[in-house]
C-alpha positions in Angstrom: 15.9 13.5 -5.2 15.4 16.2 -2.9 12.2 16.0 -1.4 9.9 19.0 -2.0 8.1 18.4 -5.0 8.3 22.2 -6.5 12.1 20.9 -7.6 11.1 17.5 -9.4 12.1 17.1 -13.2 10.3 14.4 -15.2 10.6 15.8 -18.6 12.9 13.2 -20.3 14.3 15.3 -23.0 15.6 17.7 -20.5 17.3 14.8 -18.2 18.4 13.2 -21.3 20.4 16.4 -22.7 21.7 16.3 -18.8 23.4 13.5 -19.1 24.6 13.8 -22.6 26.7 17.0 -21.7 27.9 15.9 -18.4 28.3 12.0 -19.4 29.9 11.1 -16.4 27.8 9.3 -13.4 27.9 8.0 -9.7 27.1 4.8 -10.2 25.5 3.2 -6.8 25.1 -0.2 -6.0 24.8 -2.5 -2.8 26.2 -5.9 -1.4 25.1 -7.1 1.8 24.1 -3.8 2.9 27.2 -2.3 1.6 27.4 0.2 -0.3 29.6 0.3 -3.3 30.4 3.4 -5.2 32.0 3.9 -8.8 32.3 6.8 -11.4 31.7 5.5 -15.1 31.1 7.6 -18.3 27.7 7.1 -19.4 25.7 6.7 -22.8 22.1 7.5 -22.7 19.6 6.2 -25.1 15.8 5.7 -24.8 15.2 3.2 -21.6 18.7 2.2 -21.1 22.0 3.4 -19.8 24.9 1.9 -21.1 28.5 2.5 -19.3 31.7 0.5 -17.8 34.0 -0.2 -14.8 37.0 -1.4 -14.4 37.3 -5.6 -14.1 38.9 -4.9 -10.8 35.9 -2.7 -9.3 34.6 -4.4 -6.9 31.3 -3.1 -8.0 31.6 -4.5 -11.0 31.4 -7.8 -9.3 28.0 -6.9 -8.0 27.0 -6.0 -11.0 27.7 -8.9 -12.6 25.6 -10.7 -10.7 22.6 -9.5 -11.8 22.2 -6.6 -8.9 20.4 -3.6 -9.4 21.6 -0.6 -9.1 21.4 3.8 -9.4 23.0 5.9 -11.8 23.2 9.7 -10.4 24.5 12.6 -12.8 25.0 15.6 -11.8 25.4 19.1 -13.4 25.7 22.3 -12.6 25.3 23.3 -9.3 26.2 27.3 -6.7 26.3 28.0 -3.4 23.7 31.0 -2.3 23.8 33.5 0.5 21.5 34.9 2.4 22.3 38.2 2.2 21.0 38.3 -1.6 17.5 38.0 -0.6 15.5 41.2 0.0 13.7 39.6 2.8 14.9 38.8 5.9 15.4 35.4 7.9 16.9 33.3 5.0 19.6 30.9 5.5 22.7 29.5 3.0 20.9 27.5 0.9 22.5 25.3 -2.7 21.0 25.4 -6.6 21.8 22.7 -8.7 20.6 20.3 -11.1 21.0 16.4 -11.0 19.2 13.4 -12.4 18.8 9.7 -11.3 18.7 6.6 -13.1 17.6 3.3 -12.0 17.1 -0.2 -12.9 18.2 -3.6 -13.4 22.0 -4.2 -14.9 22.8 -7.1 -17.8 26.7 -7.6 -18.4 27.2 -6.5 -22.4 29.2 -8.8 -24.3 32.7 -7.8 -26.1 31.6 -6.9 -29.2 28.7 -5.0 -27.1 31.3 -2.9 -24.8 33.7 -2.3 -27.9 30.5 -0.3 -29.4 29.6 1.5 -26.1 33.3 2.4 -26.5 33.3 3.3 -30.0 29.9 5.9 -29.6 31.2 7.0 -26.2 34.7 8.6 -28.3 32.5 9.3 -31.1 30.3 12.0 -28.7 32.8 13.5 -26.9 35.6 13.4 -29.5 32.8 15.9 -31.8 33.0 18.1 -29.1 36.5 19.2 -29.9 36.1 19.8 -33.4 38.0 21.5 -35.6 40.5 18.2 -34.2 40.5 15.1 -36.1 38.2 12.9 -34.0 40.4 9.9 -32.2 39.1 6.3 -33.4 40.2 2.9 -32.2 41.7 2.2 -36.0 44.4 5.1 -34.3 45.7 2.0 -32.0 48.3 -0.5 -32.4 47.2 -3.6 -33.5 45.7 -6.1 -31.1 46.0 -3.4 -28.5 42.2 -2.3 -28.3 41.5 -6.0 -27.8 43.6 -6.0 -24.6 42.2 -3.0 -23.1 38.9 -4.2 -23.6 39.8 -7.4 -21.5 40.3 -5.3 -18.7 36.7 -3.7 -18.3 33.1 -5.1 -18.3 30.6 -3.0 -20.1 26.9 -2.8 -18.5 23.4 -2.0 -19.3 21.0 -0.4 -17.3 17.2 -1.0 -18.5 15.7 2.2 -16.9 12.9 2.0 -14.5 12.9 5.1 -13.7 14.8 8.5 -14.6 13.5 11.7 -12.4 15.5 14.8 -11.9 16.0 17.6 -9.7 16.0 21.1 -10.8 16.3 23.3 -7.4 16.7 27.1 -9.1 15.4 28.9 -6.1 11.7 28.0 -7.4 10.4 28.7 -3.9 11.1 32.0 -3.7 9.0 35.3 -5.1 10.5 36.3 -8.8 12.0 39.3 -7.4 14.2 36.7 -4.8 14.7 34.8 -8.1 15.8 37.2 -10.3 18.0 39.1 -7.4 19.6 35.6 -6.8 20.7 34.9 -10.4 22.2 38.3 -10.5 24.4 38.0 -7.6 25.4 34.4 -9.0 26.3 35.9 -12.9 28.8 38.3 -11.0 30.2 35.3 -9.7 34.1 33.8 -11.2 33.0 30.4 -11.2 31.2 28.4 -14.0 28.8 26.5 -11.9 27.4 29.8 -10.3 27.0 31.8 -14.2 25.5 28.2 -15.2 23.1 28.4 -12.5 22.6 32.1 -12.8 22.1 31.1 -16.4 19.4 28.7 -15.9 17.1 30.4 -13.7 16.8 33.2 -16.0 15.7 30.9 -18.7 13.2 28.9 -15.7 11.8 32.6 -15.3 
């Protein structure tokens, strides 16, 4: 999280809804000191976060054995420059939004992992309505079964879930506002998203 407290996010609903549209995470874990590194899509529920790797992650190993570890999502996020401040001696500086996850990790059984599969198509499949929404019952026999031999599904009981919201909150509202101007003319979707979400901070 980044340091300054004037950037912290602890309301739940909002980090929830975070990781519900990005539902992808960093998942960060350690062994001897090492750190090991995986991205994993995500399902968030109330205290836990339920996600899987690969059989062959390495991470997955670690996990396995009971480790802790650190879920990290991260959404929007925009460069911004100096020169759209009114006052002078700024310096480059980056808006974004993430949230962090952490806690201990349980291995989820088969029957466990084929359900975190089965509600992870079931959110992200509605998001591409009008289209018929892809199920498992879509596969070749037996082949879902296979697949599902090749992953390990986890659960994270959350200890803690803080966020960071850094919209430029340390800066006067005429800064603020003169900032998410210059990032809505922007072409990219991360700056309009941030330009977007400081106007509705203000």
């Amino acid at each position: 999280m980044h340091p300054s407290a004037i950037f912290h996010e602890n309301d739940e609903d909002r980090l929830a809804a975070l990781v519900a549209e990005r539902g992808l995470a960093l998942i960060v874990g350690a062994q001897d000191d090492h750190p090991l590194i995986a991205h994993a899509p995500v399902v968030w529920s109330p205290g836990r976060l339920r996600f899987h790797l690969s059989a062959a992650n390495p991470l997955g190993a670690v996990l396995s054995a009971g480790r802790r570890a650190m879920a990290v999502v991260t959404g929007a996020d925009a460069y911004v420059s100096p020169d759209w401040y009114a006052v002078a001696d700024q310096v480059p500086t980056w808006n974004y939004v993430s949230v962090e996850m952490e806690g201990a990790v349980r291995v989820l059984s088969g029957d466990e992992t084929a359900t975190l599969l089965d509600d992870l198509s079931t959110h992200f499949e509605a998001r591409l309505a009008p289209k018929a929404p892809w199920t498992r019952a879509k596969m070749s026999p037996g082949k879902f079964d296979t697949l599902l031999r090749a992953i390990t599904g986890f659960e994270m009981t959350l200890e803690r879930m803080a966020g960071t919201t850094k919209l430029s909150q340390n800066k006067p509202e005429a800064e603020i506002a003169r900032v998410a101007a210059a990032l809505a003319e922007r072409p990219d979707e991360g700056s309009r998203l941030i330009a977007k979400a400081m106007a509705a901070a203000g």
